[in-house]
C-alpha positions as CSV (number, residue, x, y, z in Angstrom):
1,X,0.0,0.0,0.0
2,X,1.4,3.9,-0.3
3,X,0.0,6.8,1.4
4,X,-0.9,9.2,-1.0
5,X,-0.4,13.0,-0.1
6,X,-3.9,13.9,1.4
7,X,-2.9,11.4,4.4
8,X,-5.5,8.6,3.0
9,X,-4.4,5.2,2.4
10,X,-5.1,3.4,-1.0
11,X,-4.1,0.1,-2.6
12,X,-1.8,0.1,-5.8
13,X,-4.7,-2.0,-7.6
14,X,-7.5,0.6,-6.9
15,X,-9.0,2.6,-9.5
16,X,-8.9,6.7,-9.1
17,X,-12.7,6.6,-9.9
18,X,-15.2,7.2,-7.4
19,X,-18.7,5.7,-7.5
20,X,-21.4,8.4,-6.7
21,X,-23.6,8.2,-3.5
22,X,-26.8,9.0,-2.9
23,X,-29.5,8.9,-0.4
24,X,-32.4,6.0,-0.4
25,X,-35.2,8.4,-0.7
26,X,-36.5,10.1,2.1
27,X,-38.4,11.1,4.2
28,X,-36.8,8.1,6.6
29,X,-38.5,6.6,9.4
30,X,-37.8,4.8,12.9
31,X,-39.1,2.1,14.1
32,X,-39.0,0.6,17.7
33,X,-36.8,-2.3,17.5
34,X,-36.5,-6.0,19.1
35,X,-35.0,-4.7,22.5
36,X,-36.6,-1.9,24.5
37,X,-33.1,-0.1,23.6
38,X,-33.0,-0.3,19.9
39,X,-34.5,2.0,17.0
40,X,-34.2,0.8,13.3
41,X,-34.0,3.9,10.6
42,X,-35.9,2.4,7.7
43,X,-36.4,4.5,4.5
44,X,-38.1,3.5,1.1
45,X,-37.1,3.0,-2.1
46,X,-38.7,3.1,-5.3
47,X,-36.3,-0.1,-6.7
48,X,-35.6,-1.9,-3.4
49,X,-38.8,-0.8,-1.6
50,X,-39.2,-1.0,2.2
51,X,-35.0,-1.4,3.6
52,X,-33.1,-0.7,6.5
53,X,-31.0,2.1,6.9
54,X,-29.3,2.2,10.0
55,X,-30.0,0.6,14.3
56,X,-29.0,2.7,17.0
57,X,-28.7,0.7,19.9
58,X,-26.8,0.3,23.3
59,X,-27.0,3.7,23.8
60,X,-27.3,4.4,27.8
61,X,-30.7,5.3,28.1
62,X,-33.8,4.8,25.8
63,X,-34.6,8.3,25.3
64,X,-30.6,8.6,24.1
65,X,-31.0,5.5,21.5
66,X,-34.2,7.2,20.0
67,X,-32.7,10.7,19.8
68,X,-29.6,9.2,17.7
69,X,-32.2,7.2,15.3
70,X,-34.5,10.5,15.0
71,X,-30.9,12.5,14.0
72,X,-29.7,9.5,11.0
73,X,-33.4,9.5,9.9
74,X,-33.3,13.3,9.9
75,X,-30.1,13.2,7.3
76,X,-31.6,13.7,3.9
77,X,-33.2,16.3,5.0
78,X,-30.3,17.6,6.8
79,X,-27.9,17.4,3.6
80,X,-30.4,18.8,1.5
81,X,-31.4,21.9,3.3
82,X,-27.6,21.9,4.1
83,X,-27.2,22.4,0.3
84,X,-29.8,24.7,-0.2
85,X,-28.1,27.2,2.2
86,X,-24.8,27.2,1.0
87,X,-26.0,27.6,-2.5
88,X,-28.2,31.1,-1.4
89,X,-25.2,32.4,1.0
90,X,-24.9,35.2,0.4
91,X,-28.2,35.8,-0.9
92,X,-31.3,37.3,-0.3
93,X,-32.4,33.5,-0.1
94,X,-30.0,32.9,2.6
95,X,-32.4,34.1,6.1
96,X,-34.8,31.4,4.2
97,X,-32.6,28.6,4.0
98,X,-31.4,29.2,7.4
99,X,-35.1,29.1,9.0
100,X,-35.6,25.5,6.9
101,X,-32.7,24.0,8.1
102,X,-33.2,25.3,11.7
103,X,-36.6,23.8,11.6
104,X,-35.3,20.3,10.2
105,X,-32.8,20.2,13.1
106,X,-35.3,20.9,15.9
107,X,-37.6,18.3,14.7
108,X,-34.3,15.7,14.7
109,X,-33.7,16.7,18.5
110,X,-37.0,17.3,19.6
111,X,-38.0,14.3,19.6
């Protein structure tokens, strides 16, 4: 293996192309899980359907587990009001995109 100059290790044999990401769909949902300290983050997708995103689990307290599920299922959101802001910085859009975003966020804690 070398290191490459940004500090991140790579194989020899590995490609320089990335493979896009993207979202499954949202909105994203949680869902009590098995145990009484478990949340499942499930979203829905028009090719795979009904899938699992995430679990948070083991957390110390109950309340704790389902405020980290209701921040991952909060993400798409998050990113894309994220993206939305930094596109109208600067702006006369900007106050706007700061109010949705600030709204998305106290929904994911308020839980």
């Amino acid at each position: 293996m070398k290191v490459n100059p940004t500090g991140r290790v790579r194989s020899d044999n590995r490609s320089d192309t990335s493979t896009p990401v993207a979202y499954t769909p949202e909105p994203w949902h949680i869902l009590e899980g098995t145990s009484k300290n478990a949340w499942v983050i499930v979203g829905e997708s028009p090719a795979r359907g009904r899938c699992q995103i995430a679990r948070a689990a083991d957390a110390s307290s109950v309340e704790e587990c389902r405020a980290n599920a209701s921040l991952i299922a909060q993400a798409p959101a998050m990113h894309r009001a994220g993206v939305k802001l930094l596109c109208a910085w600067g702006t006369e859009d900007a106050p706007q995109a700061m109010e949705e975003l600030a709204v998305i966020l106290s929904r994911a804690v308020g839980r």
